[in-house]
TORKOL-4160 file (C-alpha; in steps of 0.2 Angstrom, whole numbers, padded with zeros to 4 digits, m for minus):
88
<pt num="1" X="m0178" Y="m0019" Z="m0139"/>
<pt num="2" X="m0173" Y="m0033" Z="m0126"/>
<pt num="3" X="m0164" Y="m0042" Z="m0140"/>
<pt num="4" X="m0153" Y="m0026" Z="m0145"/>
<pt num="5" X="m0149" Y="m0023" Z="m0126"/>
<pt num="6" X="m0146" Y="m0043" Z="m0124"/>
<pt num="7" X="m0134" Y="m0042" Z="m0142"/>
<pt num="8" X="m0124" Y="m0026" Z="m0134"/>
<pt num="9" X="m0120" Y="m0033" Z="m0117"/>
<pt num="10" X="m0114" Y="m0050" Z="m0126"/>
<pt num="11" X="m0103" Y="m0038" Z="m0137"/>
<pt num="12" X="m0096" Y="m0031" Z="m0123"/>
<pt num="13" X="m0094" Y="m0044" Z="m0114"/>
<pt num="14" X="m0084" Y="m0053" Z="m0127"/>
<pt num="15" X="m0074" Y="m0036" Z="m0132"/>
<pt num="16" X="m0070" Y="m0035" Z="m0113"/>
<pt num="17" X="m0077" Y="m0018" Z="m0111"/>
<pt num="18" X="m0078" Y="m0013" Z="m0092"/>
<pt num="19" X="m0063" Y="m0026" Z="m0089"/>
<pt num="20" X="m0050" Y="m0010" Z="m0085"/>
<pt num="21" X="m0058" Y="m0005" Z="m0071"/>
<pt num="22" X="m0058" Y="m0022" Z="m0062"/>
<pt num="23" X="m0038" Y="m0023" Z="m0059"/>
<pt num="24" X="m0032" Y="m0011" Z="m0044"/>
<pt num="25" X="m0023" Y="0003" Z="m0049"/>
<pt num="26" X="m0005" Y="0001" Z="m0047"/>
<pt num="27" X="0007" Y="0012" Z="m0035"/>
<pt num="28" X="0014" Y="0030" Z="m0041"/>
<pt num="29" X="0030" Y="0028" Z="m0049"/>
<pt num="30" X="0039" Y="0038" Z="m0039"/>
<pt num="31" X="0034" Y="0029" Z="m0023"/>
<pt num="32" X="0044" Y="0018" Z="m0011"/>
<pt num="33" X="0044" Y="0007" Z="0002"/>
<pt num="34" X="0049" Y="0010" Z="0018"/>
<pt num="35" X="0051" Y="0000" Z="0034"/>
<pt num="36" X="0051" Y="0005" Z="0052"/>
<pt num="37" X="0066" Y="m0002" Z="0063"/>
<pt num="38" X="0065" Y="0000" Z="0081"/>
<pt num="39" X="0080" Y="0012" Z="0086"/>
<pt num="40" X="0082" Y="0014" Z="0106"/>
<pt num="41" X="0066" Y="0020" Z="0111"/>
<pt num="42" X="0059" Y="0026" Z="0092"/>
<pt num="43" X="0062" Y="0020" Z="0075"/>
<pt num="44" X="0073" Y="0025" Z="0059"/>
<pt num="45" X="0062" Y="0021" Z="0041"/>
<pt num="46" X="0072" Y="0008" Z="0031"/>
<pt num="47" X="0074" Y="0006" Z="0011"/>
<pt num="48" X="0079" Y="m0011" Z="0014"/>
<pt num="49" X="0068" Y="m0024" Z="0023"/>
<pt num="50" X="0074" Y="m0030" Z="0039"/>
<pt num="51" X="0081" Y="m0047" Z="0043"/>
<pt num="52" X="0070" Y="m0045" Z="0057"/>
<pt num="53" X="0051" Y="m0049" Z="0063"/>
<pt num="54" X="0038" Y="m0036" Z="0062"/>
<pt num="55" X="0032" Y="m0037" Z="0079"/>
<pt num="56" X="0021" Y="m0028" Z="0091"/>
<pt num="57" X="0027" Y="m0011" Z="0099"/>
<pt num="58" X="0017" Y="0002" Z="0110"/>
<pt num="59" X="0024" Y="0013" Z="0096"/>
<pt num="60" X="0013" Y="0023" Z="0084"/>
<pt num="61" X="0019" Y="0016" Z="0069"/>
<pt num="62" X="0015" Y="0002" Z="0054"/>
<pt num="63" X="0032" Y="m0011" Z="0049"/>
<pt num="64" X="0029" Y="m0004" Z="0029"/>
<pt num="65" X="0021" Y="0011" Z="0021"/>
<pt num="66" X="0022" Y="0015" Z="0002"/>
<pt num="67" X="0025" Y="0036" Z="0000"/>
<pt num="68" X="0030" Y="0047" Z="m0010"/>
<pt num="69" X="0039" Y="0057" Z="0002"/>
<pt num="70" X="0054" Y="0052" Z="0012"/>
<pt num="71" X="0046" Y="0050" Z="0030"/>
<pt num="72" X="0056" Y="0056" Z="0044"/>
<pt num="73" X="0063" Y="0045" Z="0057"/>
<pt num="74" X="0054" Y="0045" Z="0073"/>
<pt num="75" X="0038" Y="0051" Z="0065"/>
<pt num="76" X="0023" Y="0041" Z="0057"/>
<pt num="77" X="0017" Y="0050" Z="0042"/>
<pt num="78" X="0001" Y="0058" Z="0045"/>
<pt num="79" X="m0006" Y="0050" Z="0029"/>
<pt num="80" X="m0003" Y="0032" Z="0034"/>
<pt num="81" X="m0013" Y="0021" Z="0048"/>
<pt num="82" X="m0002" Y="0016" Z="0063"/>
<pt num="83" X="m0003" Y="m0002" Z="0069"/>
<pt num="84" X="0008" Y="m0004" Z="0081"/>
<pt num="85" X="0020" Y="m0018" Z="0073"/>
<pt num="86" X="0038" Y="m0013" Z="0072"/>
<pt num="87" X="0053" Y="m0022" Z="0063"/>
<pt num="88" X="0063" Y="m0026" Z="0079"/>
């Protein structure tokens, strides 16, 4: 019995069974990068990544999120973690 079980997991192993769940899944397609720009005393999200460095801001907000749904200026979507960097 401890042969067959030895035979199947080098059969497995060789036939790379178990391999797909060890890549991370990739992003939705309809997602999209988006990058907070400090405007004035908030920010405007960005398509295009700023010349600029993300740098630290007392602002509730992260310098790039990947969403689904067009986020709106000034506001840090609600499923995303804020960490204080902003694109300045």
């Amino acid at each position: 019995m401890k042969k067959v079980k030895m035979g199947l997991m080098a059969l497995a192993a060789m036939s790379s069974i178990g391999s797909a769940f060890a890549f991370s899944p990739l992003a939705k397609k309809d997602s999209q990068t988006y990058y907070a720009q400090k405007s004035g005393s908030s920010f405007v999200w960005r398509t295009v990544k700023p010349h600029s460095n993300c740098a630290s801001t007392s602002l509730a907000v992260a310098c790039t999120i990947v969403t689904s749904t067009p986020p709106t200026d000034g506001v840090m979507p609600s499923n995303q973690t804020a960490t204080s960097n902003i694109y300045q």
